[in-house]
N, C-alpha and C positions, 0 to 999 in steps of 0.2 A: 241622461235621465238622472234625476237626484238619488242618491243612495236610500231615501226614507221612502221613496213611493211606492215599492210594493206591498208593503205594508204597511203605511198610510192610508193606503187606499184601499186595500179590503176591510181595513177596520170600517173605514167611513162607508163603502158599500151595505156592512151586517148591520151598522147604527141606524141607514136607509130603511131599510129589509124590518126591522124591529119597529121602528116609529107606523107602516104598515103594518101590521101583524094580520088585518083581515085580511087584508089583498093578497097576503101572504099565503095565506092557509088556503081562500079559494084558489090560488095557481097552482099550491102542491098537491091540493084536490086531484087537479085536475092531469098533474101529471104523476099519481100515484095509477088513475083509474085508466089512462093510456097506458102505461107501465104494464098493469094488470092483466088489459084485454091482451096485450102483445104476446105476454110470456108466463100467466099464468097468477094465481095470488099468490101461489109458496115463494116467500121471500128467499128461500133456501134456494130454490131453483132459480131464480128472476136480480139478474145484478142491478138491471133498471130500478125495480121495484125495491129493492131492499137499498138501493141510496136515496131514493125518491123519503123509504119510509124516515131514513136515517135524518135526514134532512127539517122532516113535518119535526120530527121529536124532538130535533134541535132548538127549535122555535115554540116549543110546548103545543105542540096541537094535539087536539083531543084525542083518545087514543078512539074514540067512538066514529068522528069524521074521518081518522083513518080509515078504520075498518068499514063504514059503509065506503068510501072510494072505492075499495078492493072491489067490495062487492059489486059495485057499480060496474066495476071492469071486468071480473067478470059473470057479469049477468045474472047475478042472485037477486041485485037490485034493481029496478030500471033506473037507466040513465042518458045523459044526450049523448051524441055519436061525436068525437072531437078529431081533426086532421089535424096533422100533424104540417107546418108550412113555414117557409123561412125568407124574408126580405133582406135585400143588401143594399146596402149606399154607401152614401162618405158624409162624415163629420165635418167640425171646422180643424180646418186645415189641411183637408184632404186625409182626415182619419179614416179607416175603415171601420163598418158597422153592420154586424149580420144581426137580424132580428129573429130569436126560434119561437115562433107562435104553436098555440092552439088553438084552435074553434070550431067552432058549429055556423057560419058563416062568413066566408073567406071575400064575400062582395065589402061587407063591413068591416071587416080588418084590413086590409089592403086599403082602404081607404082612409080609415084612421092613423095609419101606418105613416103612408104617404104626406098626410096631413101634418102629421108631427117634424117629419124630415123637413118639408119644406117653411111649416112657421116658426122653425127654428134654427136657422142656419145652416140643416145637411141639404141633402142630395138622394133621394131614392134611384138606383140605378140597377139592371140588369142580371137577370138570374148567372151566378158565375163571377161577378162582374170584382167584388171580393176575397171569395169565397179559400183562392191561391195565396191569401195572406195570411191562413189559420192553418192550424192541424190540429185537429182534433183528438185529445188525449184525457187521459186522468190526469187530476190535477190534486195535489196536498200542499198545504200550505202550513208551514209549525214556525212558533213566536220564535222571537231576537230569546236568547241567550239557552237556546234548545244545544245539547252537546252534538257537535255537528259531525265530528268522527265517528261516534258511536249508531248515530243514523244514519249516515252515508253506510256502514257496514251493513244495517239493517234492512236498510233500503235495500241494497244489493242484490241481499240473501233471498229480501223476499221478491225480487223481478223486477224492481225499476226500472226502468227505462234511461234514467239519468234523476240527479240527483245537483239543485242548483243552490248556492248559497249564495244570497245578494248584499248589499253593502249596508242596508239597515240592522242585518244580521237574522233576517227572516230565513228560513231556507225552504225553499221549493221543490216537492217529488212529483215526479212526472212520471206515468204510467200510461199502457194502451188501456184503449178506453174499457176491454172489455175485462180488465186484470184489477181495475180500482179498489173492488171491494175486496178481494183476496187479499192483497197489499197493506191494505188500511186493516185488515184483520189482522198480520202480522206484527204490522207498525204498533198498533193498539200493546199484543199481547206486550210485545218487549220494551213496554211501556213509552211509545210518542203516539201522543193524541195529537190530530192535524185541528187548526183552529176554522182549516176550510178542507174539503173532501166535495169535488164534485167531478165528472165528465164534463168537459168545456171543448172552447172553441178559443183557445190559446195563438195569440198573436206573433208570428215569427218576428215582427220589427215593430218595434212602440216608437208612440208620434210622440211625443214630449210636449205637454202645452201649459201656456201658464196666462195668470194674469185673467184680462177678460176673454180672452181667448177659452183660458181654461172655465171659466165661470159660462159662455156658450156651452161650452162644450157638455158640461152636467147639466146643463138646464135641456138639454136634447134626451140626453140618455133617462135624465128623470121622468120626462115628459112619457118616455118610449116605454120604460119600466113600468108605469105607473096606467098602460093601454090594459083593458081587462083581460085580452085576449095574449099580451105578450107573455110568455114565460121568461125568456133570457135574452141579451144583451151583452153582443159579445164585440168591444173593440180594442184599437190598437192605438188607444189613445190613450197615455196617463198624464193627467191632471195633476199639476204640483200644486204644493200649498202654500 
């Protein structure tokens, strides 16, 4: 794997994520007001909810659309019932590819779903059938020329779980999933802001791909991204440039 891609590529991910900004805000809608219903509106009590909110405000969404979500979740507002559901396949090259949906009609996602996997080169495959290539963690992400002894110390302190520095000069904190927000509170105070904070679905082995291969392979995941009903997109494919 080239030394610039993990940080190449989540830039290129949040330059995606901005150029939609509606699509945007309707998914974190939608996953502030699941957050909500699950664990309550007090972002204080609800770690879902208070990264979900962190997240909307990262993207400027309206502090108004936030607050009716809550409500929506829980039940000040009316709003639609959304399940929570997740499809697996393969990419090109025998990538892995978990998709974590919401909806309100799981005949029409699954269907859309499947339709993206197969007109563009993946493979829709088997509840499971993935799923043993991820672990599920918190995940931070801080720029090339962050002082890396000094947050590896910080990290520690505050419970990481490990603490990766890659060859672009990016460095990666990993945490359990339910520890993220606590972490990234510490990290904040003693001053490292992560350029990414979220609970993922973190790839134990990356596929490396390039060329047209790699240009497949984003044209699937946009495609899957860009489904109204998908929230995230999680594989173990990186795309060099």
């Amino acid at each position: 794997m080239a030394g610039h891609s993990k940080w190449a590529n989540i830039q290129h991910r949040k330059g995606r994520q901005d150029e939609k900004r509606g699509a945007t805000f309707s998914k974190l809608a939608k996953e502030i007001t699941v957050a909500a219903k699950m664990g309550g509106g007090d972002i204080s009590f609800n770690p879902r909810l208070r990264l979900a909110v962190d997240k909307a405000k990262g993207v400027n969404m309206p502090k108004d659309k936030i607050d009716n979500a809550i409500k929506k979740g829980t039940g000040e507002l009316e709003g639609v019932e959304y399940v929570e559901i997740r499809y697996e396949g393969y990419g090109i090259g025998g990538s892995a590819v978990m998709v974590d949906c919401l909806t309100d009609n799981k005949t029409r996602t699954v269907a859309e779903v499947r339709h993206a996997f197969n007109k563009y080169g993946g493979n829709m495959g088997t509840d499971g059938c993935v799923a043993f290539q991820f672990k599920h963690c918190g995940q931070m992400l801080f720029a090339p020329g962050t002082d890396e002894g000094a947050l590896m110390d910080a990290a520690i302190e505050a419970g990481a779980e490990d603490v990766v520095t890659h060859d672009d000069g990016s460095i990666e904190v990993l945490t359990g999933p339910a520890e993220l927000a606590t972490v990234k509170d510490a990290l904040e105070a003693a001053g490292f802001k992560p350029e990414l904070a979220e609970v993922t679905q973190k790839a134990l082995n990356e596929t490396p791909l390039a060329g047209e291969d790699g240009q497949r392979m984003q044209k699937l995941l946009d495609v899957l991204e860009s489904l109204d009903d998908v929230q995230e997109v999680h594989t173990s494919a990186v795309i060099e440039e």
